[in-house]
C-alpha positions as CSV (number, residue, x, y, z in Angstrom):
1,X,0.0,0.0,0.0
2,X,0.7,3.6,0.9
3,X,4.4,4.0,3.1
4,X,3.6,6.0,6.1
5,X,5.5,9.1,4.5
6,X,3.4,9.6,1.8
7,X,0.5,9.1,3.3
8,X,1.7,12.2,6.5
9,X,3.2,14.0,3.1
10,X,-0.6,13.6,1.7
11,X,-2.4,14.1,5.0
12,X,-0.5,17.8,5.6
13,X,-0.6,18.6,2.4
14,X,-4.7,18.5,2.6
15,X,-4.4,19.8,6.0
16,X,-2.6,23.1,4.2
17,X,-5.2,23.1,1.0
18,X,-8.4,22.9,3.2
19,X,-6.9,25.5,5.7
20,X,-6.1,28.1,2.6
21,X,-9.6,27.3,1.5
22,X,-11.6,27.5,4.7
23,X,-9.6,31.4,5.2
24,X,-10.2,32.2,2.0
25,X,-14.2,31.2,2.5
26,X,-14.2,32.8,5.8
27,X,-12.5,36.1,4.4
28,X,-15.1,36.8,1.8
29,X,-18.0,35.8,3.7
30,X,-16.7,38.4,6.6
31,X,-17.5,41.2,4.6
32,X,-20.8,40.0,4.1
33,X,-21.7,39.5,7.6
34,X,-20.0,42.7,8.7
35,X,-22.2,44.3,5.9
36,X,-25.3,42.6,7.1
37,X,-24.9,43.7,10.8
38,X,-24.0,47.4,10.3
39,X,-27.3,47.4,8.0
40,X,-28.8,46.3,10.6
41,X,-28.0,48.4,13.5
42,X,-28.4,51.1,11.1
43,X,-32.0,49.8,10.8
44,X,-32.0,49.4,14.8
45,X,-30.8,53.3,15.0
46,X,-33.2,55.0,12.4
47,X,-36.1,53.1,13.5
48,X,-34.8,54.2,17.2
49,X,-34.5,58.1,16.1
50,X,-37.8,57.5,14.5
51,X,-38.9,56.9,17.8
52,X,-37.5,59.1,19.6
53,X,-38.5,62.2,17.2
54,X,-42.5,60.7,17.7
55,X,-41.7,61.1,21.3
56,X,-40.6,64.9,21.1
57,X,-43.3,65.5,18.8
58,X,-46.2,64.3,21.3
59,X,-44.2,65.5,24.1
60,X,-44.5,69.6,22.6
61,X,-48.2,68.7,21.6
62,X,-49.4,67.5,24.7
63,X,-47.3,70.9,26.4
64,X,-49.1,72.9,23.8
65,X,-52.7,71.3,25.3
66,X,-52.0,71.9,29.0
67,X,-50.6,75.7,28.7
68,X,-53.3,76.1,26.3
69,X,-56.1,73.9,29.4
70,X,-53.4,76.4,31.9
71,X,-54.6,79.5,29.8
72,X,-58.3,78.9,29.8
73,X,-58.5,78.4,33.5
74,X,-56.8,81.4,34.1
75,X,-59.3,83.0,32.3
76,X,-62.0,81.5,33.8
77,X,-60.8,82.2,37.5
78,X,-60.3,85.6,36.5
79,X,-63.7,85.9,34.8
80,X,-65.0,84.6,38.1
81,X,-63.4,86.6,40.8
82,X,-64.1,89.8,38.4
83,X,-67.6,88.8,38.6
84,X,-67.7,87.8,42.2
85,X,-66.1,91.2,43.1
86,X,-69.0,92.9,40.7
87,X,-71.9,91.2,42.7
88,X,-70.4,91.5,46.1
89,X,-68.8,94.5,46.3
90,X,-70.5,98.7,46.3
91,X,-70.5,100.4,42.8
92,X,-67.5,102.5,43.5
93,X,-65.0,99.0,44.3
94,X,-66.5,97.7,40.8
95,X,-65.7,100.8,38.8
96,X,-62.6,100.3,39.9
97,X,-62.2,96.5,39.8
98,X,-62.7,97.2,36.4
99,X,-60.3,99.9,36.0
100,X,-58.3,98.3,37.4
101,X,-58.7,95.0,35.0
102,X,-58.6,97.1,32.0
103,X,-55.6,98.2,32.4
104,X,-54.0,95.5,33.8
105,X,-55.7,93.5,31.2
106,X,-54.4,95.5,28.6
107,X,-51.1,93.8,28.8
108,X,-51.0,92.2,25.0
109,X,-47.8,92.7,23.0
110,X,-49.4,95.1,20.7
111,X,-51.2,97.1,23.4
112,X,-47.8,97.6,25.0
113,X,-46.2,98.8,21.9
114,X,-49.1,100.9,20.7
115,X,-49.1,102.6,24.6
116,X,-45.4,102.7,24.3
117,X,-45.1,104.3,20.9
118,X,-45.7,107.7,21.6
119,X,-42.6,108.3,24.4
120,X,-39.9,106.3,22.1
121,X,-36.5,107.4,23.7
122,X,-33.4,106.7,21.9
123,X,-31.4,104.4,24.2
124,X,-29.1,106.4,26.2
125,X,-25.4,104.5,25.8
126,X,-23.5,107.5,25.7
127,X,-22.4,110.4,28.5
128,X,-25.2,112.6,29.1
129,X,-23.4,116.4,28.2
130,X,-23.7,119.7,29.7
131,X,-25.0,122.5,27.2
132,X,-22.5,123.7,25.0
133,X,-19.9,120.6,25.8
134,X,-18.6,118.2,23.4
135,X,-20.2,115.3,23.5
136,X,-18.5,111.8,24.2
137,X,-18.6,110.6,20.3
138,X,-16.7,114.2,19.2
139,X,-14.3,114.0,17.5
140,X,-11.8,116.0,18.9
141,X,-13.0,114.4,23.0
142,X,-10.7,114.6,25.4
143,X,-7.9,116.3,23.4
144,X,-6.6,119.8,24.5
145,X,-4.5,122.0,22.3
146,X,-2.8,122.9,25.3
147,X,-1.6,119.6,26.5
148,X,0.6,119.1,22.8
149,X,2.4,122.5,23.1
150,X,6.0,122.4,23.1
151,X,6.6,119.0,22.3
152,X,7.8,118.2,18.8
153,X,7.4,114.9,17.4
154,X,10.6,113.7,15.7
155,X,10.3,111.4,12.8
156,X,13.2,108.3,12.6
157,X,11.9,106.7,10.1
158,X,10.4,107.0,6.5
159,X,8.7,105.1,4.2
160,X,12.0,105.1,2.0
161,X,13.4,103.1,4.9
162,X,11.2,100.0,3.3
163,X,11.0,98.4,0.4
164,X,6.9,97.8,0.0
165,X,7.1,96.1,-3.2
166,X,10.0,93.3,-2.7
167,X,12.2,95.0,-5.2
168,X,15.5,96.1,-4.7
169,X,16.0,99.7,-4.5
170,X,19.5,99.7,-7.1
C-alpha cells in the first residue's frame, strides 16, 4: 500500500489546501456579515431616532394642550373673581375693579407697543453732556490743544526706509 511518508506528506498537504480554503471562504463571507450587521443596526438606529422624534413631537403637543387647558383656566378664574367682586362689592369697588382690570388687562404685545409708541426714547449708551460741551462721540474728545504745546514729534523713520514692493532699490 501507501508507506507512512506519503500518506503524512498527503495528509499535511490536505491539512494546508483545506486550511487556505476555509480562510479564504471565511475572508469573503466576513465582509458580508459585517455588511449585514452594520445594516442592521443602522436599521435598529433609524427606527430608534424615529422613535425618539415621535416622542418629542407628542411631548410639545401635549405641552401645547396643558398651557393652552393652563390659559383657559386662568381666564376662567379671573372671569369669576371679576364677577364675584362685581356682585359683592359697592359700585365704587367695581368701577374700579374694572379699571383696574382694563388696564392690567391690557397687557397684550401690541397694546404695549401701541401705549409705548408715543414716548420712544433713543437708548441712552453714551455720557449725558452739559450744554455747550462736546459730546462723548466728538471728535476732537478729550484732546486739548494745550496739553501738545511744546513737544515736537521727531520722525526716525520713512517710508523710504522699506522696500513695500520686494524689489531692490539699485
Amino acid at each position: 500500500m501507501y508507506s507512512l511518508t506519503t500518506l503524512i506528506v498527503i495528509s499535511l498537504f490536505s491539512l494546508v489546501i483545506g486550511g487556505t480554503l476555509g480562510a479564504f471562504i471565511l475572508y469573503s463571507l466576513r465582509g458580508k456579515i459585517l455588511a449585514q450587521e452594520l445594516e442592521m443596526r443602522a436599521n435598529t438606529a433609524e427606527s430608534e431616532l424615529s422613535s425618539y422624534q415621535q416622542d418629542v413631537a407628542s411631548h410639545f403637543a401635549q405641552t401645547s394642550e396643558l398651557i393652552n387647558d393652563l390659559t383657559q383656566a386662568y381666564k376662567n378664574v379671573h372671569e369669576h373673581l371679576a364677577t364675584g367682586a362685581l356682585k359683592l362689592a359697592t359700585p365704587a369697588i367695581s368701577r374700579q375693579i374694572l379699571d383696574s382690570a382694563n388696564l392690567s388687562g391690557s397687557h397684550s404685545l401690541n397694546s404695549t407697543y401701541s401705549a409705548a409708541a408715543g414716548s420712544i426714547e433713543p437708548p441712552r449708551d453714551w455720557a449725558p453732556k452739559a450744554p455747550g460741551a462736546k459730546g462723548t462721540l466728538s471728535e476732537d474728545y478729550g484732546l486739548h490743544d494745550d496739553t501738545l504745546t511744546g513737544i515736537t514729534p521727531t520722525i526716525t523713520e520713512s517710508p523710504d526706509d522699506y522696500d513695500f514692493d520686494s524689489k531692490s532699490k539699485n
